[in-house]
C-alpha positions in Angstrom: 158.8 177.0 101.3 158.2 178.0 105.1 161.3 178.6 107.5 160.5 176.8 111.0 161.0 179.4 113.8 163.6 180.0 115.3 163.5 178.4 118.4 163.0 180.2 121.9 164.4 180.0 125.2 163.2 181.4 128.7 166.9 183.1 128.4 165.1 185.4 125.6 162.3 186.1 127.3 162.3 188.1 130.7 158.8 186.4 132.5 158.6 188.9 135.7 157.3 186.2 138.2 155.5 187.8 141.8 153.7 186.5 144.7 150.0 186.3 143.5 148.3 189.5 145.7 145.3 188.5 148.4 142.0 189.6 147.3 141.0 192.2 148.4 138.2 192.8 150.9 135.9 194.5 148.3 136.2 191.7 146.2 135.1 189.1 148.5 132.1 191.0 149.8 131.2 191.4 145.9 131.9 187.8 145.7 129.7 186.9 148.9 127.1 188.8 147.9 127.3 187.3 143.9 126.5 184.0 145.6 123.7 185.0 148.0 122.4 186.4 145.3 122.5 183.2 143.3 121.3 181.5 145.6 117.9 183.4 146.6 117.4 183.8 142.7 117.6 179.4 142.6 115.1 179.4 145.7 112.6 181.6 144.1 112.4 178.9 140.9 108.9 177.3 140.4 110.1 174.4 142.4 110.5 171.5 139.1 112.8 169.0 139.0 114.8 168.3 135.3 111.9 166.4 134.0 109.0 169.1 134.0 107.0 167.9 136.7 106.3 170.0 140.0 107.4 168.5 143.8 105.0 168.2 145.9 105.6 169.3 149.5 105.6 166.8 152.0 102.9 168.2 153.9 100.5 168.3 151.1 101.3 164.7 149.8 100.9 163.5 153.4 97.3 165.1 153.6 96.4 163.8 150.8 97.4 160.4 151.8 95.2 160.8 154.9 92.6 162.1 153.9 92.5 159.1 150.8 92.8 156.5 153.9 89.8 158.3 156.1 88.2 157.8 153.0 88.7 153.9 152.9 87.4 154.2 156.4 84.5 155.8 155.4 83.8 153.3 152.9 83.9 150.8 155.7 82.0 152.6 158.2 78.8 153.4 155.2 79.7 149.4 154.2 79.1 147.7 157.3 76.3 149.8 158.0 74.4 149.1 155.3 74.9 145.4 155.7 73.9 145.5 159.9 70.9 147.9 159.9 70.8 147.6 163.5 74.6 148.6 164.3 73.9 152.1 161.8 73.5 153.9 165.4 75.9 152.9 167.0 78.1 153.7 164.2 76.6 156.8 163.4 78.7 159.2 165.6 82.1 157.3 165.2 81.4 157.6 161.1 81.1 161.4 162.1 83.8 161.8 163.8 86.2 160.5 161.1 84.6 162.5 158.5 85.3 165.4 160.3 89.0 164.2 160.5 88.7 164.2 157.1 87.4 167.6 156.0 90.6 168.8 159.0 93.1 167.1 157.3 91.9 167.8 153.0 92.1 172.0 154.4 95.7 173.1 154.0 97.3 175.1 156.7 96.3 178.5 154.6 92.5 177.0 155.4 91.5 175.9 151.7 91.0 172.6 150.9 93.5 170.6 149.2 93.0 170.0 145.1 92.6 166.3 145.7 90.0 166.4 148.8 86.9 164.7 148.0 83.9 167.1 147.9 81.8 164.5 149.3 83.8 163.4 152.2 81.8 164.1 155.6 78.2 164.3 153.5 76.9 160.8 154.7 77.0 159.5 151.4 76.9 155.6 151.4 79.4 154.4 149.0 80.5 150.8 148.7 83.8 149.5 150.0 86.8 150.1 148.1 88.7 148.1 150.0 87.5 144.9 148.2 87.1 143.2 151.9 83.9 142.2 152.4 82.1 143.2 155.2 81.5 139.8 157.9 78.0 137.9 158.3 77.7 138.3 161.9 77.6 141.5 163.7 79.8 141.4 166.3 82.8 140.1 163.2 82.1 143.0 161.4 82.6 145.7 164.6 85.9 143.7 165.0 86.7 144.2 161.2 85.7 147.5 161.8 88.1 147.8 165.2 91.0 146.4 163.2 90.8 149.0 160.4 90.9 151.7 162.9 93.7 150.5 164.8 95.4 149.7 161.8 94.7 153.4 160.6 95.8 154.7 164.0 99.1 152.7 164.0 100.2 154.0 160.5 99.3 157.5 161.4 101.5 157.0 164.9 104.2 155.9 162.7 103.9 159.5 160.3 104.2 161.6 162.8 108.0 161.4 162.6 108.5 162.5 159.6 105.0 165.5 159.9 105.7 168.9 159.9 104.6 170.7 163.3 100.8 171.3 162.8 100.2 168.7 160.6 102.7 166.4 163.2 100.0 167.4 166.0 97.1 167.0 164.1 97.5 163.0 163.0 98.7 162.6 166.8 95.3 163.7 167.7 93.5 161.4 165.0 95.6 158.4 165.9 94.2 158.7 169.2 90.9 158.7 168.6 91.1 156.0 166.1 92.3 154.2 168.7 89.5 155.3 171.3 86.9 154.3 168.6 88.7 150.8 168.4 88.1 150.0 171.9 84.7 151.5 171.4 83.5 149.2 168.5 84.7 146.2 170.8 83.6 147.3 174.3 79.9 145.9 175.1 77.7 149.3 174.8 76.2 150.1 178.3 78.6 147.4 180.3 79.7 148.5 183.5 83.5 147.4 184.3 
């Protein structure tokens, strides 16, 4: 058979209570320096979230972005000349100068291109349009479709710049300008004097 305890008071036990101490200075710099530590060791991870998969930067996603919607110009630009013959010169440097935006924007700021940057982009290829918009009967329609899709590309770039890291920021500023230079371009009457 057990015996319960007998059973114990605070009156039997002398509990010595005292002021917790301060810690001390050596203990906080060890402490300070525990969680720099920590917290440089988390920084150098291989940037993944929980489920496996690597982040992106910003800066590279919103490269690729742009160069992917150069690329639907380009489509336009090799479209719409190959249904006017006669407008393929006029187009000719305007197509050239958004190819070349694209080959500035696929190159990271280390100078390589980026992994998704078409190898193609700025060869002169003529590709169909992806856009699934077909390209107008009449000249002077498909120069305004043309116009729209550049100002339209400009305008969305305008709007990214807010959130574009410095170089990248100053880069799309530049390309939104002249997309909207070639807008007025593919409008304006060639050779008209104002």
């Amino acid at each position: 058979m057990i015996t319960p305890c007998p059973a114990i008071t605070t009156e039997d036990v002398a509990v010595p209570w005292t002021l917790p101490s301060r810690p001390s200075r050596r203990s906080l710099l060890a402490g300070a320096a525990g969680a720099a530590g920590a917290a440089l060791l988390t920084g150098c991870s291989d940037d993944r979230p929980a489920g496996g998969e690597p982040r992106i930067p910003l800066e590279r996603r919103m490269r690729e972005t742009a160069v992917r919607d150069s690329a639907r110009l380009l489509e336009r630009y090799d479209a719409t000349a190959a249904a006017h013959p006669a407008l393929a010169a006029r187009l000719a440097p305007l197509r050239a100068a958004v190819a070349a935006h694209s080959a500035a924007l696929a190159l990271t700021p280390a100078g390589s291109p980026s992994p998704s940057a078409s190898p193609s982009a700025g060869t002169g290829a003529a590709a169909p349009a992806a856009t699934g918009e077909p390209v107008p009967p009449k000249p002077a329609e498909a120069l305004t479709a043309l116009a729209d899709a550049e100002r339209s590309l400009s305008e969305a770039r305008t709007i990214d710049l807010a959130g574009a890291p410095g170089e990248l920021a100053r880069m799309l500023a530049s390309v939104a300008a002249c997309g909207a230079v070639h807008a007025y371009l593919l409008t304006s009457t060639p050779g008209a004097t104002s």
